[in-house]
mmCIF file of the N, C-alpha and C atoms, coordinates in Angstrom:
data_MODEL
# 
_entry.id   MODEL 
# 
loop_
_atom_site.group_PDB 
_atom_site.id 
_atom_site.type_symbol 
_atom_site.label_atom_id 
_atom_site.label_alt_id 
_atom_site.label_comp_id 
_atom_site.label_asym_id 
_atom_site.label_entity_id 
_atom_site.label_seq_id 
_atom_site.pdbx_PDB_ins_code 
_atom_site.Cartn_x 
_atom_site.Cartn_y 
_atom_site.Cartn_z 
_atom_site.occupancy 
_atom_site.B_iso_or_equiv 
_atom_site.pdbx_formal_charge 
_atom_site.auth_seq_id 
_atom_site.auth_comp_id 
_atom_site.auth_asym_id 
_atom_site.auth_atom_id 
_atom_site.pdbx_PDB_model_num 
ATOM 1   N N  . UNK A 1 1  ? 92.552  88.372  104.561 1.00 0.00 ? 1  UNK A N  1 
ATOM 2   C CA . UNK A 1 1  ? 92.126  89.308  103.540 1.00 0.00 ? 1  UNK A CA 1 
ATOM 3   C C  . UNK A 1 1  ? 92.066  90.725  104.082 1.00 0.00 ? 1  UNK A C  1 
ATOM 4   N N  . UNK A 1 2  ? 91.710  90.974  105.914 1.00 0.00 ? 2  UNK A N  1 
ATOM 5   C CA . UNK A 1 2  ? 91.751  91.900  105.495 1.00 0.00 ? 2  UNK A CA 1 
ATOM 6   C C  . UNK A 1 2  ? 92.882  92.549  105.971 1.00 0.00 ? 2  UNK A C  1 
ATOM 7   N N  . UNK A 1 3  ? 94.472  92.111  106.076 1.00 0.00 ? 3  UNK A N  1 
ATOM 8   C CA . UNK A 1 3  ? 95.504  93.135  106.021 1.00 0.00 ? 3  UNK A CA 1 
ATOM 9   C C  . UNK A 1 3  ? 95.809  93.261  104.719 1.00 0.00 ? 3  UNK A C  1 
ATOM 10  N N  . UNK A 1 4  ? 95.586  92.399  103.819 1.00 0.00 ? 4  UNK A N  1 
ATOM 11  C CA . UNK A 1 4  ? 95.891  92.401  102.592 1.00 0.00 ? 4  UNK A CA 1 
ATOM 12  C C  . UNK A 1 4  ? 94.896  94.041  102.216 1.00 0.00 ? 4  UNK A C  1 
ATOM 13  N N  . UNK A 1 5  ? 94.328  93.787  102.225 1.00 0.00 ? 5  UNK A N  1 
ATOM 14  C CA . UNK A 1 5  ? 93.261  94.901  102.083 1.00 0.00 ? 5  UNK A CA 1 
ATOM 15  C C  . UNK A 1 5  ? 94.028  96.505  102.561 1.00 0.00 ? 5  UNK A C  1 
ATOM 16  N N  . UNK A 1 6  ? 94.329  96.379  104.049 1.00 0.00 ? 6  UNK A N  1 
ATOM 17  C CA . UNK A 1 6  ? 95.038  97.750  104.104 1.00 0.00 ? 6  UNK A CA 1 
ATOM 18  C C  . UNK A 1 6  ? 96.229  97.829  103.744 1.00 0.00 ? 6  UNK A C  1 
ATOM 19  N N  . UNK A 1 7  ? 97.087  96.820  103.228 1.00 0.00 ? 7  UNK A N  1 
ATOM 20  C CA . UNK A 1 7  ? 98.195  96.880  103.177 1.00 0.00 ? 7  UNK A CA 1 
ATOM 21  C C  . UNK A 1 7  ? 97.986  97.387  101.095 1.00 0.00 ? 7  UNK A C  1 
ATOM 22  N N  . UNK A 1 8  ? 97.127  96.648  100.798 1.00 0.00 ? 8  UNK A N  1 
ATOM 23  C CA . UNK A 1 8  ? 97.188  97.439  99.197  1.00 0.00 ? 8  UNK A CA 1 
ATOM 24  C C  . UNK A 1 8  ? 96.541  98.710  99.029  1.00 0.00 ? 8  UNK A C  1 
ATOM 25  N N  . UNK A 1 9  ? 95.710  99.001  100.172 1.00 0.00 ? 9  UNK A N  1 
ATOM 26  C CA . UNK A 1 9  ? 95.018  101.021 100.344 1.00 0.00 ? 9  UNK A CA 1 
ATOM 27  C C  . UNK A 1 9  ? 96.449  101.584 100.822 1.00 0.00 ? 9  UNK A C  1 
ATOM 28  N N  . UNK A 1 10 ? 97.410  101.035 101.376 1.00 0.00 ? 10 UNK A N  1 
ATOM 29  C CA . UNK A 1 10 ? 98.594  102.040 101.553 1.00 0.00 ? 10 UNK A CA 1 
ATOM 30  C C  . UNK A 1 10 ? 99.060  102.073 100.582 1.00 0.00 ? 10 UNK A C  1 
ATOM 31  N N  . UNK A 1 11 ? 99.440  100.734 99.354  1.00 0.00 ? 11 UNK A N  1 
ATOM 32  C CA . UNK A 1 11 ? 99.820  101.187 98.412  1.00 0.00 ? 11 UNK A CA 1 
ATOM 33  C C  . UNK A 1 11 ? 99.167  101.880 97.458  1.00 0.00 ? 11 UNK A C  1 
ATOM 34  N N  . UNK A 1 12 ? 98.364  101.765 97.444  1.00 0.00 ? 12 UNK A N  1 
ATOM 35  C CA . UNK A 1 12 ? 97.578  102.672 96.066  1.00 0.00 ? 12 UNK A CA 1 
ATOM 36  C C  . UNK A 1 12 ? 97.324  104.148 96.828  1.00 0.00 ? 12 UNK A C  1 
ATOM 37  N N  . UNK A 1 13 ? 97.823  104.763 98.315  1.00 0.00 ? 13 UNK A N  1 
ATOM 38  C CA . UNK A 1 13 ? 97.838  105.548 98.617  1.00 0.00 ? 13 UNK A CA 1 
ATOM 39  C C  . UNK A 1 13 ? 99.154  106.339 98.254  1.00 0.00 ? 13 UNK A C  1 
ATOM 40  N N  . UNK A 1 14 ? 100.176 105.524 98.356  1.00 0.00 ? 14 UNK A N  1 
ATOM 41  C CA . UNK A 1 14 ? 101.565 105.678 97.726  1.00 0.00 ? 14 UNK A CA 1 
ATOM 42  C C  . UNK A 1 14 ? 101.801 105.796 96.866  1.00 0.00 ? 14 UNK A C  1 
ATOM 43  N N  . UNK A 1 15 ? 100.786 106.027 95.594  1.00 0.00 ? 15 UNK A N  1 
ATOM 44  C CA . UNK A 1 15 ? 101.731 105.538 94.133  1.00 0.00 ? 15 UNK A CA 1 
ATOM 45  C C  . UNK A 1 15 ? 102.427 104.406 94.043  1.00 0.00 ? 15 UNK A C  1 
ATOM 46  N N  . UNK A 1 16 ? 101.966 103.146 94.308  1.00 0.00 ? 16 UNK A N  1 
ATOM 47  C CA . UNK A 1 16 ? 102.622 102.167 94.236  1.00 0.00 ? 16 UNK A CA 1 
ATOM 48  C C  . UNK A 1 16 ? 101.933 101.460 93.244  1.00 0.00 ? 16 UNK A C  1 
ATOM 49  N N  . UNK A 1 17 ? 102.329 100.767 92.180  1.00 0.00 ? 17 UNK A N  1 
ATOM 50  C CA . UNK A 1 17 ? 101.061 100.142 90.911  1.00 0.00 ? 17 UNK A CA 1 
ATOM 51  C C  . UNK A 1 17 ? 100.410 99.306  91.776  1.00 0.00 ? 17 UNK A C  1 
ATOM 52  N N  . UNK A 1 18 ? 99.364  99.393  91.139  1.00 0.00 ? 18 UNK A N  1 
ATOM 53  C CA . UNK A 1 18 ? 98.311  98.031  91.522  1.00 0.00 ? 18 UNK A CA 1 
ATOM 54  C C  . UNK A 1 18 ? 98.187  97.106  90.776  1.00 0.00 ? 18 UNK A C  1 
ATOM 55  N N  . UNK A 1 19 ? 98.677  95.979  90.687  1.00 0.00 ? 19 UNK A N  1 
ATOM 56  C CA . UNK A 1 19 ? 98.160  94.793  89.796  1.00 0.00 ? 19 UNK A CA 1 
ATOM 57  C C  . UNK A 1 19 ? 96.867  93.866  90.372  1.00 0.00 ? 19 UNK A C  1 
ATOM 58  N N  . UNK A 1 20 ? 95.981  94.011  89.528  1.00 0.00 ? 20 UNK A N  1 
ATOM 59  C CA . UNK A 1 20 ? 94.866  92.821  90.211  1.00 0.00 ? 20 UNK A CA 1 
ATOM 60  C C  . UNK A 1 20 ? 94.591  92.029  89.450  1.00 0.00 ? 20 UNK A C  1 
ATOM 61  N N  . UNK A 1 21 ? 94.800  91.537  88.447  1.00 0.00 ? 21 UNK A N  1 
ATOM 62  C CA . UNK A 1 21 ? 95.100  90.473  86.947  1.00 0.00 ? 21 UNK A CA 1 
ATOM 63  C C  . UNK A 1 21 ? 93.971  89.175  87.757  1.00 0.00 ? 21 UNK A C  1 
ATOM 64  N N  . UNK A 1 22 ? 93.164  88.903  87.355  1.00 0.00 ? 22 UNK A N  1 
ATOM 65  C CA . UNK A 1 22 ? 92.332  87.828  88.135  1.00 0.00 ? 22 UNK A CA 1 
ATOM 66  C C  . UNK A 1 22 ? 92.670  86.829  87.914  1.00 0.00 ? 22 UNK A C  1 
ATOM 67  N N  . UNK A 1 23 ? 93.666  86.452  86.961  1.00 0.00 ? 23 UNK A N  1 
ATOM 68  C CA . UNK A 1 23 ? 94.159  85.134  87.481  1.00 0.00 ? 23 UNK A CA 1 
ATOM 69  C C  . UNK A 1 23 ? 94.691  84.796  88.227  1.00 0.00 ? 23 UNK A C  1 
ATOM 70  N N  . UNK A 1 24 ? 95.424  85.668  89.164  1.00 0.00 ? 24 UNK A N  1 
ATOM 71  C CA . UNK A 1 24 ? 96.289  85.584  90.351  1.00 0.00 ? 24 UNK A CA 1 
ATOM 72  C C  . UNK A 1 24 ? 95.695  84.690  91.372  1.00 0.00 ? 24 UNK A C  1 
ATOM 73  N N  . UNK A 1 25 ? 94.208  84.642  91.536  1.00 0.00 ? 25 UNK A N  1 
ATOM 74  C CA . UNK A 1 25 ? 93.485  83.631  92.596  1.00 0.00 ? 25 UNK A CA 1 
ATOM 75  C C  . UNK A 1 25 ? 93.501  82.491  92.193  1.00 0.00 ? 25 UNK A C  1 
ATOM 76  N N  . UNK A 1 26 ? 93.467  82.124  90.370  1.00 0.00 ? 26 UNK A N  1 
ATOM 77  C CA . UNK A 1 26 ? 92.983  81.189  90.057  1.00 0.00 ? 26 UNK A CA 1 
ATOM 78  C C  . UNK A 1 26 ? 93.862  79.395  90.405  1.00 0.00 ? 26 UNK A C  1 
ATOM 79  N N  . UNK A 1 27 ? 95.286  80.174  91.050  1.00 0.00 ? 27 UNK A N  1 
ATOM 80  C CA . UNK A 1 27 ? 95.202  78.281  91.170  1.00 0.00 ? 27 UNK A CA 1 
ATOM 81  C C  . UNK A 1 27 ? 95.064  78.420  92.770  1.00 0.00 ? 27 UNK A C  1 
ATOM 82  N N  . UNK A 1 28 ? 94.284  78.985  92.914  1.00 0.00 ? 28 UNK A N  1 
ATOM 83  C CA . UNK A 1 28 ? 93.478  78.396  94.730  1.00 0.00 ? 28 UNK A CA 1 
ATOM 84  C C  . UNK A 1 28 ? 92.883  77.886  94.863  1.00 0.00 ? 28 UNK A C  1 
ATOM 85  N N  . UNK A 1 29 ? 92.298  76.803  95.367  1.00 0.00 ? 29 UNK A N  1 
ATOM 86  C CA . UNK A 1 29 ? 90.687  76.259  95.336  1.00 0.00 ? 29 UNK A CA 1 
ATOM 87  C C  . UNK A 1 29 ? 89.768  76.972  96.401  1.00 0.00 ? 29 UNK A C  1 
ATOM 88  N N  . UNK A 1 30 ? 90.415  77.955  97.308  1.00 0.00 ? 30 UNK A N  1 
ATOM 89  C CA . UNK A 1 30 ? 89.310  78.693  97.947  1.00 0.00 ? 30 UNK A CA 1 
ATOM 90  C C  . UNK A 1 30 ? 89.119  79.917  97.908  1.00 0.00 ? 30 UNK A C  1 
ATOM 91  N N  . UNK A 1 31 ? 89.472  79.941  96.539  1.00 0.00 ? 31 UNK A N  1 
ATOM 92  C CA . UNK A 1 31 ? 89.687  81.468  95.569  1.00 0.00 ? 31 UNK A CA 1 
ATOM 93  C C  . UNK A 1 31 ? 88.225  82.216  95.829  1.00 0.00 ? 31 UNK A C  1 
ATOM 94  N N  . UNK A 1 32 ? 86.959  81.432  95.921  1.00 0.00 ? 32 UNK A N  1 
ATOM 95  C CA . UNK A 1 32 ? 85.605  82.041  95.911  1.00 0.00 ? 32 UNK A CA 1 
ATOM 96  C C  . UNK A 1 32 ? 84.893  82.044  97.111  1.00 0.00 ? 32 UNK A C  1 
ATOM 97  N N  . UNK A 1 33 ? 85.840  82.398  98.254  1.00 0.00 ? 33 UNK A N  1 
ATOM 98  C CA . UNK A 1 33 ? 85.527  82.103  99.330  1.00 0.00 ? 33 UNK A CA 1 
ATOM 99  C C  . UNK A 1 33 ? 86.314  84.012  99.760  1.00 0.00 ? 33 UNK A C  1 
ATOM 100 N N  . UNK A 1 34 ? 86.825  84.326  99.124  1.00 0.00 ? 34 UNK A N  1 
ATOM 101 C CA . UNK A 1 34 ? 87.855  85.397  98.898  1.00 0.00 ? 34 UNK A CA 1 
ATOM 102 C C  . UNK A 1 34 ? 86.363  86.630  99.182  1.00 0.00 ? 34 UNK A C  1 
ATOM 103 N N  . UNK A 1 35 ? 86.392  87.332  99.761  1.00 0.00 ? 35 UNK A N  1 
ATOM 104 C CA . UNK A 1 35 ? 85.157  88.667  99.907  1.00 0.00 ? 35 UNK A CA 1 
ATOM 105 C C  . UNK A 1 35 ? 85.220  89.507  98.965  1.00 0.00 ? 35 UNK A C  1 
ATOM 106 N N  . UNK A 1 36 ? 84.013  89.994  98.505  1.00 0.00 ? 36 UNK A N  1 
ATOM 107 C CA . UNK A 1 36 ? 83.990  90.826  97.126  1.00 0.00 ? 36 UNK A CA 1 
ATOM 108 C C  . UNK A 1 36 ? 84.878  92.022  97.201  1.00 0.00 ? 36 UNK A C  1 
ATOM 109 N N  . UNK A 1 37 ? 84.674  92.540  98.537  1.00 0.00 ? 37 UNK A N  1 
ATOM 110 C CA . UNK A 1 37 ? 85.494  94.362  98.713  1.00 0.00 ? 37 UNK A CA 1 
ATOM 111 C C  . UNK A 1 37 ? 87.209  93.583  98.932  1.00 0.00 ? 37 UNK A C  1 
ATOM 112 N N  . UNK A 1 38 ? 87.330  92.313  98.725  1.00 0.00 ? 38 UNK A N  1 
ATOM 113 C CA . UNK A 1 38 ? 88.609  92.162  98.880  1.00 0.00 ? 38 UNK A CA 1 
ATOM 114 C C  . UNK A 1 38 ? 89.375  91.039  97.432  1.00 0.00 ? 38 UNK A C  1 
ATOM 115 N N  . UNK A 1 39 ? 89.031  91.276  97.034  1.00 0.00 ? 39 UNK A N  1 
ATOM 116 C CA . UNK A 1 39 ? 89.364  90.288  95.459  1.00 0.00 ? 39 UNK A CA 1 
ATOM 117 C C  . UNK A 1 39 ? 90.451  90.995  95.175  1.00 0.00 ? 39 UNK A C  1 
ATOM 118 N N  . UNK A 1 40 ? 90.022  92.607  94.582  1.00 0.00 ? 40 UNK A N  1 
ATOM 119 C CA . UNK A 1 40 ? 91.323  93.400  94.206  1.00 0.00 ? 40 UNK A CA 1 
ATOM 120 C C  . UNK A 1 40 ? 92.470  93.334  94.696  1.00 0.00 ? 40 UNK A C  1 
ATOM 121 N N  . UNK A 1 41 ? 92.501  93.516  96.213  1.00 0.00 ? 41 UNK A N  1 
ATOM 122 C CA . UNK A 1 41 ? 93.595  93.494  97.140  1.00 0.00 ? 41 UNK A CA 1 
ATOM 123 C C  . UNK A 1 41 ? 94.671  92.027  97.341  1.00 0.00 ? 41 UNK A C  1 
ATOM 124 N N  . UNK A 1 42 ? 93.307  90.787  97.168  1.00 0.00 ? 42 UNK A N  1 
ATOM 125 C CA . UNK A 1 42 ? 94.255  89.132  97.309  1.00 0.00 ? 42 UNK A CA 1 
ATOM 126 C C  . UNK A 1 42 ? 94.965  89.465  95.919  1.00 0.00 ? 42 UNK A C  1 
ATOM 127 N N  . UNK A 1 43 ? 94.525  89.945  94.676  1.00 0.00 ? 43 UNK A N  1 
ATOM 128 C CA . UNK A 1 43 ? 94.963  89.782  93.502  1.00 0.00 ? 43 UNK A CA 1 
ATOM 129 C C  . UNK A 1 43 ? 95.962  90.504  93.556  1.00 0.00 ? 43 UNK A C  1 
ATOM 130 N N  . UNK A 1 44 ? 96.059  91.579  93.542  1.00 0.00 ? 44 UNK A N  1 
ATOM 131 C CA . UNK A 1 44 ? 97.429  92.339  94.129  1.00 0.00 ? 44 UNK A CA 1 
ATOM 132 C C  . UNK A 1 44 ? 98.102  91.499  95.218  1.00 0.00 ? 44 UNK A C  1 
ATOM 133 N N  . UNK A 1 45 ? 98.015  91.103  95.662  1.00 0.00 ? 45 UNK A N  1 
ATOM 134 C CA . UNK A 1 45 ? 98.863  90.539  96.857  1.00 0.00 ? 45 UNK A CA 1 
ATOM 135 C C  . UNK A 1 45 ? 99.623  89.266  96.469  1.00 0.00 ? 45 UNK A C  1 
ATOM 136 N N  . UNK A 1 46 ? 98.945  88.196  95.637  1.00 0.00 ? 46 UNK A N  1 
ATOM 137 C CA . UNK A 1 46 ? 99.066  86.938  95.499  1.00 0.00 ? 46 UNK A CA 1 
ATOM 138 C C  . UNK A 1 46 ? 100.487 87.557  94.015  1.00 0.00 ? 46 UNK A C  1 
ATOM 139 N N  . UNK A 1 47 ? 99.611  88.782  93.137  1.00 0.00 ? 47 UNK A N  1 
ATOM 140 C CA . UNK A 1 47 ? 100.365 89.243  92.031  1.00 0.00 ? 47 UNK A CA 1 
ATOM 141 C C  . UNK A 1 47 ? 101.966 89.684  92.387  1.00 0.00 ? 47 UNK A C  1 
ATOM 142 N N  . UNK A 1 48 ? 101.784 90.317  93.473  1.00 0.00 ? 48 UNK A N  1 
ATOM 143 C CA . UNK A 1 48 ? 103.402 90.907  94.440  1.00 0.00 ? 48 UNK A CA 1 
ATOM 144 C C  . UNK A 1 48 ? 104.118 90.117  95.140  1.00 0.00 ? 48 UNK A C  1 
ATOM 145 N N  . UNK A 1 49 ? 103.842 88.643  94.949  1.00 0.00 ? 49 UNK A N  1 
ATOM 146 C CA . UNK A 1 49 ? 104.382 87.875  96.047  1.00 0.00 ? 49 UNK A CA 1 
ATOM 147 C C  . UNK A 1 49 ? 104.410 87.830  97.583  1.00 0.00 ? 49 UNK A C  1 
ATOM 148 N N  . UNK A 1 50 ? 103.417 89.089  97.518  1.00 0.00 ? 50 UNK A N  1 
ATOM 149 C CA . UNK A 1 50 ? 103.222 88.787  99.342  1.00 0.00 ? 50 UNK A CA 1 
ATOM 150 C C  . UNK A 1 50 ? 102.363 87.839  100.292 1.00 0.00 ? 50 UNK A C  1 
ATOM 151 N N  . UNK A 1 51 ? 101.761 87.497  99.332  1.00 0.00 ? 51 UNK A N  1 
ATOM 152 C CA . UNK A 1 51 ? 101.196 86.111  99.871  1.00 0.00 ? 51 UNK A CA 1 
ATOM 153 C C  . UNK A 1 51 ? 101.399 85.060  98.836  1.00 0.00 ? 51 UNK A C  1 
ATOM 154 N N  . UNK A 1 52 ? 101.459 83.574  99.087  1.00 0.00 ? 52 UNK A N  1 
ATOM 155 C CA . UNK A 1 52 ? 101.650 82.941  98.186  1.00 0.00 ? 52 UNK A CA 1 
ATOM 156 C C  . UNK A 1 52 ? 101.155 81.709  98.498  1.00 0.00 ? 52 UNK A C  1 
ATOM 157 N N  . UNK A 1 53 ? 99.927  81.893  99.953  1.00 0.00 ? 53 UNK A N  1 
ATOM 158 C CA . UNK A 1 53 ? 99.068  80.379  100.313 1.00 0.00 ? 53 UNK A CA 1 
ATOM 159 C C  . UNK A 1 53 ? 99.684  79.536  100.761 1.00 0.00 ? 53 UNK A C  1 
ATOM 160 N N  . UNK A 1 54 ? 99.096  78.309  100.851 1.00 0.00 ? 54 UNK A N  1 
ATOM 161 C CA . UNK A 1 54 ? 99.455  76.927  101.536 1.00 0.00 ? 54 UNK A CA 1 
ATOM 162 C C  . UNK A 1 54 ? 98.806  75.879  101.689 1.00 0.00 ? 54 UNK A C  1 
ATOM 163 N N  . UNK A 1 55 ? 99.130  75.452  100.909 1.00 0.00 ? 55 UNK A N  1 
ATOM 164 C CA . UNK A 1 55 ? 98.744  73.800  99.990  1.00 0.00 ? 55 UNK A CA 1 
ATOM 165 C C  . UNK A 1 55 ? 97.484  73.518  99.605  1.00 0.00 ? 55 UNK A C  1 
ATOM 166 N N  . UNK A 1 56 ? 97.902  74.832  98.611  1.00 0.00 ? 56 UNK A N  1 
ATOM 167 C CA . UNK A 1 56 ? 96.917  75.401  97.515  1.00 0.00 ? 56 UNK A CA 1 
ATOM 168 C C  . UNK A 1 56 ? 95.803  75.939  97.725  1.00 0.00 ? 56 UNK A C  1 
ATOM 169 N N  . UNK A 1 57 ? 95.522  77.144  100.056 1.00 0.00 ? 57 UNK A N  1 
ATOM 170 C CA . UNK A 1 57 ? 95.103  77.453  99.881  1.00 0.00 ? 57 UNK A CA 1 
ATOM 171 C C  . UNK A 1 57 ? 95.247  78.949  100.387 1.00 0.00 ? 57 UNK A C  1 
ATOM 172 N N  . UNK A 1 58 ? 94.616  79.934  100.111 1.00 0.00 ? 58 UNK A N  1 
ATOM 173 C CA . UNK A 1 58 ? 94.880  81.613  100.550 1.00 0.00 ? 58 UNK A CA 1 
ATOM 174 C C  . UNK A 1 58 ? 94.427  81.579  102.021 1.00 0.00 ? 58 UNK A C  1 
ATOM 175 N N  . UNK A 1 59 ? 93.225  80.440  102.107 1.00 0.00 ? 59 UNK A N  1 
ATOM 176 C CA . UNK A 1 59 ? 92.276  80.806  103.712 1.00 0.00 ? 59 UNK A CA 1 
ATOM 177 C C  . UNK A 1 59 ? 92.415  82.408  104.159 1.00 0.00 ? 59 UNK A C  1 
ATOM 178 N N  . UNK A 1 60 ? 91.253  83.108  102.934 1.00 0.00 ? 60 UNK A N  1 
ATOM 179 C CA . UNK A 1 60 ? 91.324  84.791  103.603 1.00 0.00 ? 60 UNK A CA 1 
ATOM 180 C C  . UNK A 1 60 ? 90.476  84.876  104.411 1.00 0.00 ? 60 UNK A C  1 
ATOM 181 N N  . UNK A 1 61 ? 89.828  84.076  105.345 1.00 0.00 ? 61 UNK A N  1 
ATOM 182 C CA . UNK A 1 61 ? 88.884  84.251  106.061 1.00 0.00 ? 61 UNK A CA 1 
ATOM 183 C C  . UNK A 1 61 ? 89.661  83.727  107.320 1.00 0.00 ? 61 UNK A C  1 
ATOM 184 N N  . UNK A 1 62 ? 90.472  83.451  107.872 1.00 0.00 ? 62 UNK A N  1 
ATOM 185 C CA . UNK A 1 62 ? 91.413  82.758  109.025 1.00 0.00 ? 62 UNK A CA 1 
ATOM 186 C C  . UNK A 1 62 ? 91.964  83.326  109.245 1.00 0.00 ? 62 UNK A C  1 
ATOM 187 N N  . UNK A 1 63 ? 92.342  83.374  110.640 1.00 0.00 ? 63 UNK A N  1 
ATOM 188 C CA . UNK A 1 63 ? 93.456  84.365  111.109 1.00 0.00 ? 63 UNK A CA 1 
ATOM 189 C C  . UNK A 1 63 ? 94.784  84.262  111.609 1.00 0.00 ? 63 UNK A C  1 
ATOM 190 N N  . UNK A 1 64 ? 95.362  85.273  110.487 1.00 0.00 ? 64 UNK A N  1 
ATOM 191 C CA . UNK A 1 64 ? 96.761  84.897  110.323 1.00 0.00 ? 64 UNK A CA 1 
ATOM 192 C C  . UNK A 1 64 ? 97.865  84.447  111.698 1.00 0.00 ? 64 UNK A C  1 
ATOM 193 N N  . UNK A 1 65 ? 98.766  83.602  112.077 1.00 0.00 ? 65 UNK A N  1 
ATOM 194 C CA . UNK A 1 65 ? 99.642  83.816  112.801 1.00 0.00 ? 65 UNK A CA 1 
ATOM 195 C C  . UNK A 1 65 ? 100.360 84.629  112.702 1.00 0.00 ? 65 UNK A C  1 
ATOM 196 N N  . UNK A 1 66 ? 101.316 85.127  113.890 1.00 0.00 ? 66 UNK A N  1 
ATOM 197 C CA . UNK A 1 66 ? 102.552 85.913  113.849 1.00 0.00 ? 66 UNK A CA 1 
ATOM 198 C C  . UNK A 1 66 ? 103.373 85.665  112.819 1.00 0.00 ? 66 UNK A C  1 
ATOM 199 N N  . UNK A 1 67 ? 103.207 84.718  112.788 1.00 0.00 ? 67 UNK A N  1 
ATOM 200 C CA . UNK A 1 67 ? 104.712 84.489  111.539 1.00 0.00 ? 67 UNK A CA 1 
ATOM 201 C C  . UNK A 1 67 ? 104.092 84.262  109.990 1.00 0.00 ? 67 UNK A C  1 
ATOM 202 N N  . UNK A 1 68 ? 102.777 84.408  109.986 1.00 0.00 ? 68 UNK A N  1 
ATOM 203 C CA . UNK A 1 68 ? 102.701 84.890  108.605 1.00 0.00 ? 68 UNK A CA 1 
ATOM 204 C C  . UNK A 1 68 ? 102.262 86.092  108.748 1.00 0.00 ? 68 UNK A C  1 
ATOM 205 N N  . UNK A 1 69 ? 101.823 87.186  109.296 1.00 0.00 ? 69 UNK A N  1 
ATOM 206 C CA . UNK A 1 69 ? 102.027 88.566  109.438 1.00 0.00 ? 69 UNK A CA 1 
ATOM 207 C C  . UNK A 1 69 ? 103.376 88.925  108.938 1.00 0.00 ? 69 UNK A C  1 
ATOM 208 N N  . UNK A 1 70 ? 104.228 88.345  110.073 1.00 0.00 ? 70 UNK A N  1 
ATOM 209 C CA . UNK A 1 70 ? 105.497 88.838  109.799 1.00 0.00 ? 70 UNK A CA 1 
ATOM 210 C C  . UNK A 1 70 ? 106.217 89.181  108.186 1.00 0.00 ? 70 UNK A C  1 
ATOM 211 N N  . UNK A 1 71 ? 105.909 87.775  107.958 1.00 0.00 ? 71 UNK A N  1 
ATOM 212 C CA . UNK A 1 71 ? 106.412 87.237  106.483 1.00 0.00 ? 71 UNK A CA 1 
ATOM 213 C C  . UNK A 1 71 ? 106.027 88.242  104.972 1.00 0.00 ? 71 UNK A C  1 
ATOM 214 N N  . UNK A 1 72 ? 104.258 88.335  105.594 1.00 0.00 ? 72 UNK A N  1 
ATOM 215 C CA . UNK A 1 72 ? 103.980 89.396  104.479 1.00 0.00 ? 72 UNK A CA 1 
ATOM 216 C C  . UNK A 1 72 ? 104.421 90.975  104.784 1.00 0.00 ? 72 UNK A C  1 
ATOM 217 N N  . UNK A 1 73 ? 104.887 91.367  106.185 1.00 0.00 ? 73 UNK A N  1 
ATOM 218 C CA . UNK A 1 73 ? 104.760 92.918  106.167 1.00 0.00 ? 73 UNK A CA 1 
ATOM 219 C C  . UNK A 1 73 ? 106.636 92.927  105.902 1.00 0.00 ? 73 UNK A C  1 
ATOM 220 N N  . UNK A 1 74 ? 107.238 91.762  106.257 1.00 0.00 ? 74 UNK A N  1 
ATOM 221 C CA . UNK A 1 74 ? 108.674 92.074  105.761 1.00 0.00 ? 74 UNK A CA 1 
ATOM 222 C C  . UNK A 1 74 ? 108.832 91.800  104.030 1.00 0.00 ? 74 UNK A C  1 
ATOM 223 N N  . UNK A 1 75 ? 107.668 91.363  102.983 1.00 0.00 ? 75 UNK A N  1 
ATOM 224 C CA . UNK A 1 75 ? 108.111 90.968  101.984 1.00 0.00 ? 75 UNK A CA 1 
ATOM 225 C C  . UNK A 1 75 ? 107.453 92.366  101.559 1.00 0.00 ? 75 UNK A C  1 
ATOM 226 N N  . UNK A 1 76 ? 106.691 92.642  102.096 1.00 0.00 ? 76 UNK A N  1 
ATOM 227 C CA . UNK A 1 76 ? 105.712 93.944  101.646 1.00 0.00 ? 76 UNK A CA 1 
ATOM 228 C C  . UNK A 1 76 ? 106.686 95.512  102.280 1.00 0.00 ? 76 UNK A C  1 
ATOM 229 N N  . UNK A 1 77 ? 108.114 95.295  103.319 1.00 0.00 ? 77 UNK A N  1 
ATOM 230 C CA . UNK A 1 77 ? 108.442 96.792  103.212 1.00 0.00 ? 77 UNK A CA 1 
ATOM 231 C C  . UNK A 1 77 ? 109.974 96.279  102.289 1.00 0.00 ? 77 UNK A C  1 
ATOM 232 N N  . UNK A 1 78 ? 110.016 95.130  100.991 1.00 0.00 ? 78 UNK A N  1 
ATOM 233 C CA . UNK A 1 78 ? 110.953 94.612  100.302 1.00 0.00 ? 78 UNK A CA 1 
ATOM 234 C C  . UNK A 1 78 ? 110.721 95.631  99.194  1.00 0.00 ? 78 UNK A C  1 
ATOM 235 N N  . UNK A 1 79 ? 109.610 95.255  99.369  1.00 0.00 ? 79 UNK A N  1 
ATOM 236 C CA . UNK A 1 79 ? 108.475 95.724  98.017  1.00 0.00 ? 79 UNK A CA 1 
ATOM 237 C C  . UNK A 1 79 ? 108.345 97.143  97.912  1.00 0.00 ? 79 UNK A C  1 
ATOM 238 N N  . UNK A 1 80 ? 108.630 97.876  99.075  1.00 0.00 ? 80 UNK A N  1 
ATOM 239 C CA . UNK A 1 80 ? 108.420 99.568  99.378  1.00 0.00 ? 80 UNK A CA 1 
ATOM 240 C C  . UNK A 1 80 ? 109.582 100.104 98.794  1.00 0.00 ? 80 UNK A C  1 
ATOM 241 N N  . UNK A 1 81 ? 110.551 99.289  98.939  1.00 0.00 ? 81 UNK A N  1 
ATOM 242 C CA . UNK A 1 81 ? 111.629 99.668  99.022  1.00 0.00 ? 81 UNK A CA 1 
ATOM 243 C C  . UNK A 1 81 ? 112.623 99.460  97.167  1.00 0.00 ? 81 UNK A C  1 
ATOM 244 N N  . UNK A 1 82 ? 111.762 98.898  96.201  1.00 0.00 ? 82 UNK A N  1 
ATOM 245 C CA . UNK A 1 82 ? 111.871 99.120  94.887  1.00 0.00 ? 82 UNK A CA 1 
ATOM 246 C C  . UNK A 1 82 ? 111.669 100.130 94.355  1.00 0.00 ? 82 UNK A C  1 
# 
């Protein structure tokens, strides 16, 4: 949650839209486990396809491997680049 977090303050620093539509958490089951200063940001994130969980869960409290870093900052400069 929290690169998701700086990675959607760069966009909303950019002029980049923000979508935070709250259903975007809703088919997680550890959707309420998600931190309050960071809801906006999973919702945007989960909404942009830059994250998309794993087997059915976000785990924003765990820390990411390399290769899901990777995954979101290459789907996220896909996304810069629209």
């Amino acid at each position: 949650e929290q690169l998701v977090a700086m990675l959607f303050r760069y966009a909303a620093f950019n002029g980049m839209d923000a979508v935070t539509l709250e259903e975007n958490l809703g088919q997680f089951a550890d959707r309420e486990s998600v931190s309050g200063w960071a809801v906006s940001a999973m919702n945007w994130a989960v909404g942009q396809g830059l994250v998309e969980g794993s087997n059915g869960l976000l785990r924003p409290k765990a820390t990411a491997t390399r290769a899901e870093v990777a995954t979101i900052l290459m789907r996220f400069c896909a996304l810069l680049k629209k």
